[in-house]
N, C-alpha and C positions, 0 to 999 in steps of 0.2 A: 316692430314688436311681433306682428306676426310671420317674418321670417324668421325670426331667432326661436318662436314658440313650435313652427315648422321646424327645423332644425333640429332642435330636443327632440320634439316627437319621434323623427325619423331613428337618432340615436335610443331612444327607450325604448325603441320600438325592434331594433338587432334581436336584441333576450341575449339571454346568462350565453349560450354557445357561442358566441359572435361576440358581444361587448365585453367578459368578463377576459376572454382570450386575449383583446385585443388591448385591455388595460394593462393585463398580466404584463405584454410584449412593452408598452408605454412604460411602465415601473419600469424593467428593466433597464431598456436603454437610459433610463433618468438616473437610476442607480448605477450604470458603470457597467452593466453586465455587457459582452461580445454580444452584436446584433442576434446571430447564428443560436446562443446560446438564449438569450430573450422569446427570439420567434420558437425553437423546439419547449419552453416552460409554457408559454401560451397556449400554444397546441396541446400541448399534455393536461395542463388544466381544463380545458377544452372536451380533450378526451374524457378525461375525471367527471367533466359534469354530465354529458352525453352517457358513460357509464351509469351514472344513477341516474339517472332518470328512466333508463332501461330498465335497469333491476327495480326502480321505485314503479315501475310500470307492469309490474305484476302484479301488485295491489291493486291498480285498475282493472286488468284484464282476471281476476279470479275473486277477489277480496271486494269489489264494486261490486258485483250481482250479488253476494252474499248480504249487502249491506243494505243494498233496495229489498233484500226478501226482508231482511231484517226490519222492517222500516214497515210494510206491506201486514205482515204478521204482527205487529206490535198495533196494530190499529190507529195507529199518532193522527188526532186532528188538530194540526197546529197550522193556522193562515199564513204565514210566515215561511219562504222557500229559502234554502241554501243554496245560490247559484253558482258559490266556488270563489275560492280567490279572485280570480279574473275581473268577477264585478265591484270588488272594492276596489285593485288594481285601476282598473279604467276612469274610477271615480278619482281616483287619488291623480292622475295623471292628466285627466282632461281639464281641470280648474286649473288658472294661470300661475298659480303657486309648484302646480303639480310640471308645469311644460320648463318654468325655468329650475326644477328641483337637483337635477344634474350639477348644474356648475355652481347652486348655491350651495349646496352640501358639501362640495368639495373646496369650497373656500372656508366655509367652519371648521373642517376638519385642518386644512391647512393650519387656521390662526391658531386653533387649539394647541396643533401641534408647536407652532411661531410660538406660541406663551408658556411651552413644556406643561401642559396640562391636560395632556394626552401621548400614548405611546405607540397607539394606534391608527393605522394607514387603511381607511377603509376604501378596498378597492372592488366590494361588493355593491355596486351600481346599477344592478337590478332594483334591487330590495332596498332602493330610494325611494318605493315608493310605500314603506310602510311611514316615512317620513311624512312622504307628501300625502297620507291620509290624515294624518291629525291637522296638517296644515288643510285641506278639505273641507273638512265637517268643522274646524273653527272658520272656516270662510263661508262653510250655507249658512253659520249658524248668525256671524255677525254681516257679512258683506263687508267686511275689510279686511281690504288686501296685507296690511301691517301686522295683525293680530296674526292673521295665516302664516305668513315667513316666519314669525316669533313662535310658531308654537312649532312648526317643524324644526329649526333650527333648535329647538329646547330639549326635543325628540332626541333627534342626532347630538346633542352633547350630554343628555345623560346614556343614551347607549353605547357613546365613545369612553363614558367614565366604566359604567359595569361592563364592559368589554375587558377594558386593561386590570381591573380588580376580581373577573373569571378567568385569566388566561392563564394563570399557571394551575387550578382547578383544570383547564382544558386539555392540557398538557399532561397534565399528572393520571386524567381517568382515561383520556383518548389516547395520548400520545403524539399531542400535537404540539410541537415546540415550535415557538414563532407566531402562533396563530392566535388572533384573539377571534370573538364573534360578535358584533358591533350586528348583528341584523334584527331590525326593527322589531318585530314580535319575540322573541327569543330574547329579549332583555326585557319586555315584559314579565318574563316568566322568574325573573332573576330574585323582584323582593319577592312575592309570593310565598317561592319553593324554597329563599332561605327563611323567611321566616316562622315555613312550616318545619324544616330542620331543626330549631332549633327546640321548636314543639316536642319536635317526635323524642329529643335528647331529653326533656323533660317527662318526657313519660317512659322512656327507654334508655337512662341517664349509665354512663360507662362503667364499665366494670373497673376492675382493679388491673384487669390484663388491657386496657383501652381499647375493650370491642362496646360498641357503642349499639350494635344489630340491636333489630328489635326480636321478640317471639319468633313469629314467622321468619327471620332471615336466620337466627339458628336451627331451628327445626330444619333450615335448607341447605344446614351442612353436612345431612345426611348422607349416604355414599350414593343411594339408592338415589335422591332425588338430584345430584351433584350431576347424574348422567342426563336427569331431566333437564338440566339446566343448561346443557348445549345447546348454543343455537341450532342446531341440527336437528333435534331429537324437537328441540321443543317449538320449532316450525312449524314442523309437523302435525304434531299433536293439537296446538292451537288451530292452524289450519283447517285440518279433520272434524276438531269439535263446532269450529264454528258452521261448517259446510254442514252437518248433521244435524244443528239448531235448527236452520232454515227450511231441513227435510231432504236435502239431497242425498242420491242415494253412495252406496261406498265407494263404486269408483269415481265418481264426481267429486266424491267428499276426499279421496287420495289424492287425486286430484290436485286439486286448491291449499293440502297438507304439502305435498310435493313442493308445489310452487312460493309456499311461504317458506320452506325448508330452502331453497334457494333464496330466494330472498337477504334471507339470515345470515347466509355463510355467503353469498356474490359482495352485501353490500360493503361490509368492512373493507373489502379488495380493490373497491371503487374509488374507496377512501384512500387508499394508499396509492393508486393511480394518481390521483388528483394531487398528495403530496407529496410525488415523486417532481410532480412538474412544481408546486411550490418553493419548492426547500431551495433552490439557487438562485430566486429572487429572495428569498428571504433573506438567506445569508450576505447575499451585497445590501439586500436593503439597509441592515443589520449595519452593515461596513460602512457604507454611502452616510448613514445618517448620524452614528456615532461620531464620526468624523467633523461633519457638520454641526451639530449640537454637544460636542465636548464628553464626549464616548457613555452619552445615551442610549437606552435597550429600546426597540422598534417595535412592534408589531404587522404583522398584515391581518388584516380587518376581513372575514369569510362571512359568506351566507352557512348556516346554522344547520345545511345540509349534509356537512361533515361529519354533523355529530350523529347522526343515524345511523354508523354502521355500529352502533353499542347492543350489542344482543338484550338488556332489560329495554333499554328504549324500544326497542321493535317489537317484545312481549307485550308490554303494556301497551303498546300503541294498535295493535289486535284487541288487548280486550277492553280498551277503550271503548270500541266501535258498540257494542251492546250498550258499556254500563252511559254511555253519552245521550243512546237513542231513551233508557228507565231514566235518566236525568231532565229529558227533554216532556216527558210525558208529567213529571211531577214537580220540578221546579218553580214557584213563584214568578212571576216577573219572565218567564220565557213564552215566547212566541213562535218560535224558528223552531221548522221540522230539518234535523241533520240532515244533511244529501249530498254537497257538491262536493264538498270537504269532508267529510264524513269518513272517506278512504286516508287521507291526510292524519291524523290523528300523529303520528310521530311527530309531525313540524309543530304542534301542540305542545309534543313533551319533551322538544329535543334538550334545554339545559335541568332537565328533571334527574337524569342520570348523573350528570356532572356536578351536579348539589351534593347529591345523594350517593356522592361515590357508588355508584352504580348499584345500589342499593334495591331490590327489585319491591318489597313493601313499603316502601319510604314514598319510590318514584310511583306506585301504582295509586294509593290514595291523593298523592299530588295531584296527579294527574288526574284523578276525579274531581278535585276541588278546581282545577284551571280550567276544566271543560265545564263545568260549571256556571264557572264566569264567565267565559268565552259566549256561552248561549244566552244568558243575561244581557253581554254589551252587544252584542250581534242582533239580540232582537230591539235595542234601546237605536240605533243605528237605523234601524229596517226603513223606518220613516223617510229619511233624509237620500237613502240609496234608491229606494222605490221611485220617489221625487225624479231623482238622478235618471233613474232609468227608463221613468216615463216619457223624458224628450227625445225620445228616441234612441241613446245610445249603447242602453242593452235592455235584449228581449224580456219582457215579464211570461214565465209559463204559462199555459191556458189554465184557466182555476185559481192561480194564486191572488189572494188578496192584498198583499205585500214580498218585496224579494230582501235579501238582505246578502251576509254568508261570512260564514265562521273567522273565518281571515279578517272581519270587521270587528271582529269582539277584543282589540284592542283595549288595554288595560289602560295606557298611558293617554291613548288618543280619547277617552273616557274621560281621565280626569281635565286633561288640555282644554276636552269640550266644554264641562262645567265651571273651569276656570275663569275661562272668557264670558260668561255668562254675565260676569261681574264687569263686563267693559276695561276700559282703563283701570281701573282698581285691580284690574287681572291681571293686566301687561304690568302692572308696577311689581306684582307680589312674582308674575313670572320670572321677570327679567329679574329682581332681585333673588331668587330664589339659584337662577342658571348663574349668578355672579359667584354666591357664596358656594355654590356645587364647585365650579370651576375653580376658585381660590383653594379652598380644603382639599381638593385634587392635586393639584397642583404642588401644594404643601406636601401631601402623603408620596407624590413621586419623588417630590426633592431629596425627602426622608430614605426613601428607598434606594437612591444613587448613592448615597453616603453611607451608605453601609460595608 
């Protein structure tokens, strides 16, 4: 047992540069691709993730000290610290649901795809471990190991179901054909923003020409404001403004305008790097599996990082940073002072765009109401991660009275928790709950091939 928990470790332990590359080459050669052709798709995807994370790394190095003045200045006394992704990561990883989470996820996905109730090949292996967080905090909450496997494995099949029922949404706002996005938080966000969609059509119900914009996104077909609406222009601009909040002066505040002006216009480039190297496993995959499954439509399964080269997702994902820090000061029920994630705010909104057809009022109050949430289950968590991090295996700040961080404010791993609160009467309504998902999936794909 704990060689094989050793083993996992060591493979989760690669990251996206290393494991995603080296899956990418694995798919291939499974699907038929020339070796030659498999290893340069790996590499390039490789390159693709390496690219953003560069350009996403400008947001640390200019948009991070803006965020701590922003934080500083706001006077927030909140007990509750943001220590980043990483600390739920590690949680989610280190409990034994979390060490064999690799090779169980990828036998769900398998059988999903074995019972055609799923079109999706999730080869995003990193971000197994938003999986293995719900399976986590159902294993502090119960200490059984059964409950844990059943609510990650419940995770991963309903993100495998909203994956293939966004992918042509994906395709159609992005430009991503082939691609679905099966990554854990990011299909959180999926009922939410369509449910607030449907909102917004009720209060900004279509016209006779079928524009459906609200107020604000007419007003922004102005000529005038059309040029503001370049990612270029309005890097910038957002940049600059935010640098000036915090008091910096104009060349520092040019500065950090500069550097989100690239941002804007590097990341979309990233993106198309990354599915430069995608598109020829796709296409065999596409070949490989139709073949096999009686000329079935395929998916490859991404992290959700794709979806960020969308110029409104990168707008809002700026002015998030403020309206998150007045959310965290008057919110009910929150505890957590934004920090470590706090620069992150796009992986927040990234299927907010794609609802909302790129919609820049649609996606910016979304995105208020999912940070919202976000700092609610983030601070309802804090408890359990603190716990976690007291044995030693991550730092607590000096002063803080509990740690927690944004990337825990799971929507789904929220309800998963509450579920099992109910014991076995949980696992019955689960596991009945992932049958009839799975069936009526199943059903809608079948429907979909006979057309």
């Amino acid at each position: 047992m704990e060689f094989l928990q050793s083993i996992f470790s060591v493979i989760s332990g690669l990251g996206n540069y290393i494991m995603v590359p080296v899956m990418i080459f694995i798919v291939g050669l499974i699907v038929r691709c020339k070796p030659g052709k498999a290893l340069k798709a790996g590499i390039t995807v490789g390159i693709g993730l390496i690219g953003l994370d560069l350009v996403m790394g400008l947001v640390w190095t200019h948009i991070s000290p803006v965020a701590n003045l922003l934080v500083e200045n706001f006077n927030l006394n909140l007990n509750t610290i943001d220590t980043g992704w990483a600390t739920a990561a590690a949680l989610a990883f280190s409990t034994t649901v979390g060490s064999f989470i690799i090779p169980f996820i990828i036998v769900v996905n398998v059988a999903m795809i074995s019972l055609k109730a799923t079109k999706t090949i999730n080869i995003d292996i990193w971000n197994y471990w938003h999986y293995a967080f719900s399976g986590a905090v159902v294993y502090l909450l119960t200490k059984n190991i059964l409950f844990a496997f059943v609510a990650a494995a419940t995770h991963c099949i309903v993100a495998l179901v909203i994956a293939d029922r966004t992918a042509d949404q994906v395709h159609k706002v992005m430009g991503l054909p082939g691609v679905s996005i099966p990554q854990g938080f990011a299909v959180t966000e999926y009922p939410v923003f369509t449910l607030l969609d449907k909102l917004y059509d009720m209060v900004a119900p279509k016209s006779k020409e079928g524009d459906s914009s609200s107020t604000i996104e007419k007003v922004s077909n102005n000529k005038v404001l059309n040029v503001l609406k370049d990612p270029v222009y309005l890097g910038l601009i957002l940049g600059v403004l935010l640098a000036l909040l915090v008091g910096y002066d104009i060349k520092s505040a040019l500065t950090v305008g500069m550097s989100m002006s690239a941002l804007m216009f590097l990341l979309p480039r990233m993106v198309k790097v990354l599915m430069e190297g995608l598109l020829p496993i796709s296409t065999a995959a596409k070949d490989f599996m139709s073949k096999k499954y009686e000329g079935s439509e395929f998916l490859i399964g991404m992290d959700s990082a794709i979806l960020l080269g969308h110029p409104t997702t990168l707008a809002v994902a700026l002015l998030l940073i403020p309206i998150t820090l007045v959310l965290a000061m008057i919110l009910p029920g929150n505890t957590t002072l934004p920090l470590g994630d706090l620069a992150s705010t796009a992986y927040f909104v990234s299927m907010a765009s794609v609802i909302h057809n790129g919609k820049f009022g649609r996606t910016l109050v979304s995105g208020t109401v999912m940070m919202g949430i976000v700092l609610v289950v983030a601070s309802f968590f804090a408890p359990q991660i603190t716990a976690f991090a007291a044995s030693g295996a991550v730092a607590i700040p000096e002063g803080a009275a509990s740690i927690t961080a944004l990337s825990a404010g799971n929507l789904f791993a929220f309800i998963l928790h509450w579920a099992f609160k109910l014991k076995y009467v949980g696992l019955a309504v689960v596991i009945a709950l992932d049958v009839l998902l799975v069936i009526k999936h199943r059903q809608t794909l079948a429907k979909e091939e006979n057309k």
